[in-house]
Residue frames as a rotation matrix with the C-alpha (Angstrom) as fourth column:
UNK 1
0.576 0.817 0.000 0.00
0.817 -0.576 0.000 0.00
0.000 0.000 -1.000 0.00
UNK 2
-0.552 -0.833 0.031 1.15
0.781 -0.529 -0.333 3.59
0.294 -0.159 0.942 -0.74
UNK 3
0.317 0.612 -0.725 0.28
0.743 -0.635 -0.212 6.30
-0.590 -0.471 -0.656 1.08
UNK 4
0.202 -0.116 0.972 0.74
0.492 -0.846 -0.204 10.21
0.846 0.520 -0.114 -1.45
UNK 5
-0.591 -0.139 0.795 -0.04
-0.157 -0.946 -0.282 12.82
0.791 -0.291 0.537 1.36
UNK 6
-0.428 0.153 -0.891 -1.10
0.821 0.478 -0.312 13.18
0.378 -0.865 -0.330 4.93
UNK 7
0.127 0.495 0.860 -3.85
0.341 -0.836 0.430 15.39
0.931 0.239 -0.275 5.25
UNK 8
-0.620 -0.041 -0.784 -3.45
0.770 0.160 -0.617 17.63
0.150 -0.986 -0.068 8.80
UNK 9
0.809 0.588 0.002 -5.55
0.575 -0.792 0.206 20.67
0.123 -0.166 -0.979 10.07
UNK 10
0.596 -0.312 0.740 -3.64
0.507 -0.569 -0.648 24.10
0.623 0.761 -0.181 10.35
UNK 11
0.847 -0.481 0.225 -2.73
-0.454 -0.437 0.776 24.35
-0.275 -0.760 -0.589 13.53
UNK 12
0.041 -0.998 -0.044 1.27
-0.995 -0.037 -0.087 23.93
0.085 0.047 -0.995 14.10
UNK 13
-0.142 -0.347 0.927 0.79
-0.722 0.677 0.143 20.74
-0.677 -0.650 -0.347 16.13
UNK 14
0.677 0.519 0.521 -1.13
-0.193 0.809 -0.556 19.17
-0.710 0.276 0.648 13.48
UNK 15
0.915 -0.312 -0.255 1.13
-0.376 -0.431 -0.820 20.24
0.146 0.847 -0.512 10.83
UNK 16
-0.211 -0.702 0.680 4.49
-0.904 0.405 0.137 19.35
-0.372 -0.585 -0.720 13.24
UNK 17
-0.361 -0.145 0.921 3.20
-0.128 0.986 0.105 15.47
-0.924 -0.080 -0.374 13.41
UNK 18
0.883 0.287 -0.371 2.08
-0.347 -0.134 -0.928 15.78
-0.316 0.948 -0.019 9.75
UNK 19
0.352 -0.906 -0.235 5.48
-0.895 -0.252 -0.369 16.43
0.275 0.340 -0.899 8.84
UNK 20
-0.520 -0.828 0.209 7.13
-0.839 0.541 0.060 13.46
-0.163 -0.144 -0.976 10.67
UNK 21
0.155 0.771 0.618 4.48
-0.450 0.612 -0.650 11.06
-0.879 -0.178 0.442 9.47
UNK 22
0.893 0.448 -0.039 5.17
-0.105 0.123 -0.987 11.85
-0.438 0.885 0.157 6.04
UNK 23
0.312 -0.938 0.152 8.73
-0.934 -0.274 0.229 11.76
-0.173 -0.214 -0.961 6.72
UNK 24
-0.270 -0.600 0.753 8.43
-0.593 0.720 0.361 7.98
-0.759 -0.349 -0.550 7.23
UNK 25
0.364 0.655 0.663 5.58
0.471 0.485 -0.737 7.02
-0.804 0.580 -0.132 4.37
UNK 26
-0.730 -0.491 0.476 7.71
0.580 -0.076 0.811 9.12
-0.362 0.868 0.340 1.62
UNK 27
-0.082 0.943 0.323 4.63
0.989 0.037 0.143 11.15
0.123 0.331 -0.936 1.41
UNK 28
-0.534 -0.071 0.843 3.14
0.220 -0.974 0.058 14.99
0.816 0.217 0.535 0.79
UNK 29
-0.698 0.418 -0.582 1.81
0.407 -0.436 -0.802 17.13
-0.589 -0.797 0.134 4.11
UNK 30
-0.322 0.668 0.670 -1.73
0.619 -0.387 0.683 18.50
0.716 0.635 -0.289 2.42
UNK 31
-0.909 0.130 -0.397 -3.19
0.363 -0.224 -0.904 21.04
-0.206 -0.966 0.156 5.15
UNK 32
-0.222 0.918 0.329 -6.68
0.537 -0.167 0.827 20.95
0.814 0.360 -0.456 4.72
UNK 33
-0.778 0.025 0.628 -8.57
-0.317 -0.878 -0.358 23.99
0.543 -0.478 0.691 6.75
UNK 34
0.065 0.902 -0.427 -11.78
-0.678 0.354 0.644 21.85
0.732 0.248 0.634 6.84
UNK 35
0.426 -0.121 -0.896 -9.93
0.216 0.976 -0.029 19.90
0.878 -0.181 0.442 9.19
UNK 36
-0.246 0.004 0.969 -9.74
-0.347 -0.934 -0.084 22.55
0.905 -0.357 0.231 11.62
UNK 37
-0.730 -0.216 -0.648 -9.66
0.545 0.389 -0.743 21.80
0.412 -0.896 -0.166 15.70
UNK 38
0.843 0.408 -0.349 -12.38
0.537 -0.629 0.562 23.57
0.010 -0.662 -0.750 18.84
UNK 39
0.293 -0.602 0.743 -11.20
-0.412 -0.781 -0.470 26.76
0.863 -0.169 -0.476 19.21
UNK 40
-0.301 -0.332 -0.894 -8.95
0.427 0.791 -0.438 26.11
0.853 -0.514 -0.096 22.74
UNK 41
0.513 0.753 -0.413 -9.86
0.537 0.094 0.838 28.72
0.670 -0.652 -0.356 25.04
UNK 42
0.615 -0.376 0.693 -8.92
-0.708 -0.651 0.275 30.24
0.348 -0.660 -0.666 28.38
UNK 43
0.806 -0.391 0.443 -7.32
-0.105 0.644 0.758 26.76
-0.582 -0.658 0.478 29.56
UNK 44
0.860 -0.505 0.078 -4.82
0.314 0.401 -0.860 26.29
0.403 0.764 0.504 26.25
UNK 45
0.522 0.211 -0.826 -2.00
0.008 0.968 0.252 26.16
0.853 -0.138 0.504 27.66
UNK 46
-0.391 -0.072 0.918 -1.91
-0.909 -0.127 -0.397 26.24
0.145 -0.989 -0.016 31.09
UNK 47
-0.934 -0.293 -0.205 -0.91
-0.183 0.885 -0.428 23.11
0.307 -0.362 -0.880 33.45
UNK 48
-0.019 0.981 -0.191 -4.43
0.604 0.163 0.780 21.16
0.796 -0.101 -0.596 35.13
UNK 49
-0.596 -0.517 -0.614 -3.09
0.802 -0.352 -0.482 23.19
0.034 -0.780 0.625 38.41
UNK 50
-0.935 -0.247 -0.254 -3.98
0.269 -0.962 -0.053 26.49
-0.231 -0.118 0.966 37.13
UNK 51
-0.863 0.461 -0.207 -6.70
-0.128 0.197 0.972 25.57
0.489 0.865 -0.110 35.69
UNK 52
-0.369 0.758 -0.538 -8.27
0.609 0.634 0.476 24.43
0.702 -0.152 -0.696 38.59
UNK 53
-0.829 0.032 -0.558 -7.68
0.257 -0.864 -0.432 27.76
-0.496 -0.502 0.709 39.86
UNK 54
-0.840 0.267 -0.473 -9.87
-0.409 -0.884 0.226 29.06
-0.358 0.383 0.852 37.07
UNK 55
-0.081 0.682 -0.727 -12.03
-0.937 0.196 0.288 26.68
0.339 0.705 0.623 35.81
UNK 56
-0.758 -0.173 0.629 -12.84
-0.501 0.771 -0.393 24.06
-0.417 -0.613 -0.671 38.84
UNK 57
0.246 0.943 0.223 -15.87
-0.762 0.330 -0.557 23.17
-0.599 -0.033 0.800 37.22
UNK 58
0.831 -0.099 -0.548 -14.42
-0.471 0.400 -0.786 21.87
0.297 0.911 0.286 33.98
UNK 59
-0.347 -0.758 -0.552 -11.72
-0.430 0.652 -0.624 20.23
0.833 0.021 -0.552 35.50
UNK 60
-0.459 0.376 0.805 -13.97
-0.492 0.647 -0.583 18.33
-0.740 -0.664 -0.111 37.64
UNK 61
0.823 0.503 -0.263 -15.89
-0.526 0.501 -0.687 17.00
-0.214 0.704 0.677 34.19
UNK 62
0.239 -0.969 0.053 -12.54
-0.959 -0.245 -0.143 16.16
0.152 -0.017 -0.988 33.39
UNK 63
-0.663 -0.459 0.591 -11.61
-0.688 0.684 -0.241 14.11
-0.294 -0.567 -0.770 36.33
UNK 64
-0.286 0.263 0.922 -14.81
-0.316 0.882 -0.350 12.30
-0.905 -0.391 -0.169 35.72
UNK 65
0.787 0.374 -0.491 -14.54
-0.606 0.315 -0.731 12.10
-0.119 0.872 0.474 32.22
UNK 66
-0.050 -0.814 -0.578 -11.45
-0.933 0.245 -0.264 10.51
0.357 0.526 -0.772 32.31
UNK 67
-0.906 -0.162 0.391 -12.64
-0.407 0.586 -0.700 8.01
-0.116 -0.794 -0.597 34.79
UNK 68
-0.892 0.448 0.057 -15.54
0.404 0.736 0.543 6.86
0.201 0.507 -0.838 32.41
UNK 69
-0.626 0.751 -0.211 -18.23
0.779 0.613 -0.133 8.86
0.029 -0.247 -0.968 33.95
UNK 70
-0.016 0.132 -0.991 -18.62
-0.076 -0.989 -0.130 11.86
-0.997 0.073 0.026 32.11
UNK 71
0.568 0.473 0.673 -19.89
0.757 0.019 -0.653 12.14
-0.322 0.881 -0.348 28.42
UNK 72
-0.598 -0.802 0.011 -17.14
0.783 -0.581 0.220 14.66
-0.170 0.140 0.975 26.43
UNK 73
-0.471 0.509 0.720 -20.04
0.607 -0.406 0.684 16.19
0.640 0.759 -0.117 24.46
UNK 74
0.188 0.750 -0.634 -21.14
0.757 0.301 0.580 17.51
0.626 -0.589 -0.511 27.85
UNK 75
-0.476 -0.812 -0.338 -18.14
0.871 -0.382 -0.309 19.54
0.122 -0.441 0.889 29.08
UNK 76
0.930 0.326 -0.169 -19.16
0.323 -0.945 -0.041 22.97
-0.173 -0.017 -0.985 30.41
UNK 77
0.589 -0.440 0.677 -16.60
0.722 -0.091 -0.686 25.03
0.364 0.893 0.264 28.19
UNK 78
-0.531 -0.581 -0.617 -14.08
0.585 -0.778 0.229 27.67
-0.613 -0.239 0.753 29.10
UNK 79
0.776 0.424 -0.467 -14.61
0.025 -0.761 -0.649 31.07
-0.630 0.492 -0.601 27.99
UNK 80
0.173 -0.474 -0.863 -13.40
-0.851 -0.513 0.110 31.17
-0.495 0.716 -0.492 24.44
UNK 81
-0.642 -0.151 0.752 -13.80
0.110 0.952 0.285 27.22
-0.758 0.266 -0.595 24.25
UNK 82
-0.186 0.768 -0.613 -15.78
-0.981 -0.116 0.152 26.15
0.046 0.630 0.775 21.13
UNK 83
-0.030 0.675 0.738 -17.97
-0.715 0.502 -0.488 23.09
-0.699 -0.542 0.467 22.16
UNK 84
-0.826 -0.130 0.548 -17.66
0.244 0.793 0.557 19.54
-0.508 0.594 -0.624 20.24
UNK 85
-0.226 0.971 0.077 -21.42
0.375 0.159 -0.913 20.07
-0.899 -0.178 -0.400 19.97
UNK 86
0.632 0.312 -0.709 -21.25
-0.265 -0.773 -0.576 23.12
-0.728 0.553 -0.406 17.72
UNK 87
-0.720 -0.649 -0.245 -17.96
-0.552 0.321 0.770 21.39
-0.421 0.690 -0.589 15.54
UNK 88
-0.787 0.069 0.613 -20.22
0.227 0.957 0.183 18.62
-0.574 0.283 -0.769 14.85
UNK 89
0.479 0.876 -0.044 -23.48
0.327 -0.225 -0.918 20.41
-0.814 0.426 -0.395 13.89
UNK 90
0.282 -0.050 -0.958 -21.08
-0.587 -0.799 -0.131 22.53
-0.759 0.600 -0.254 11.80
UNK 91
-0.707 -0.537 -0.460 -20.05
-0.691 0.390 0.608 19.57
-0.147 0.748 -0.647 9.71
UNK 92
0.169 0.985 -0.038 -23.77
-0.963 0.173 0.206 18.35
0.209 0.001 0.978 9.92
UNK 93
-0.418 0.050 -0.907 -23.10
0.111 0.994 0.003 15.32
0.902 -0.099 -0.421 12.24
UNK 94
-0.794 0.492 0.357 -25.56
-0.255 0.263 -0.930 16.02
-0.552 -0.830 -0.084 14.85
């Protein structure tokens, strides 16, 4: 099987592990916009610490999403977060 081009979204990170993907498959980095991340927010980055300074709620969904008993689609959002909820409608999978 060959792989051409590894499509990533525009942020750096995606672009970053883009790059060394296609590095190993002999392949082209494509950066499709369409492929485009939740905006990140007041929490981006800053350790869970601080966070729970600022935003105890959401890093209580967090704890119990990570621990199976919390639904992602659910998260109350930082300010400046953009919600799975609204990504998905915008690509018309709700």
């Amino acid at each position: 099987m060959t792989c051409k081009n590894v499509y990533a979204a525009s942020s750096t990170r995606a672009i970053e592990t883009a790059k060394i993907i296609a590095s190993k498959l002999n392949a082209t980095v494509s950066v499709e916009d369409a492929l485009r991340s939740t905006k990140p927010g007041a929490l981006s980055g800053k350790s869970e610490e601080e966070g729970l300074k600022t935003n105890p709620d959401f890093l209580e969904q967090l704890y119990l999403f990570r621990n199976g008993l919390f639904n992602a689609y659910d998260f109350t959002v930082a300010e400046g977060k953009e919600p799975k909820k609204i990504l998905r409608k915008e690509f018309g999978e709700d």
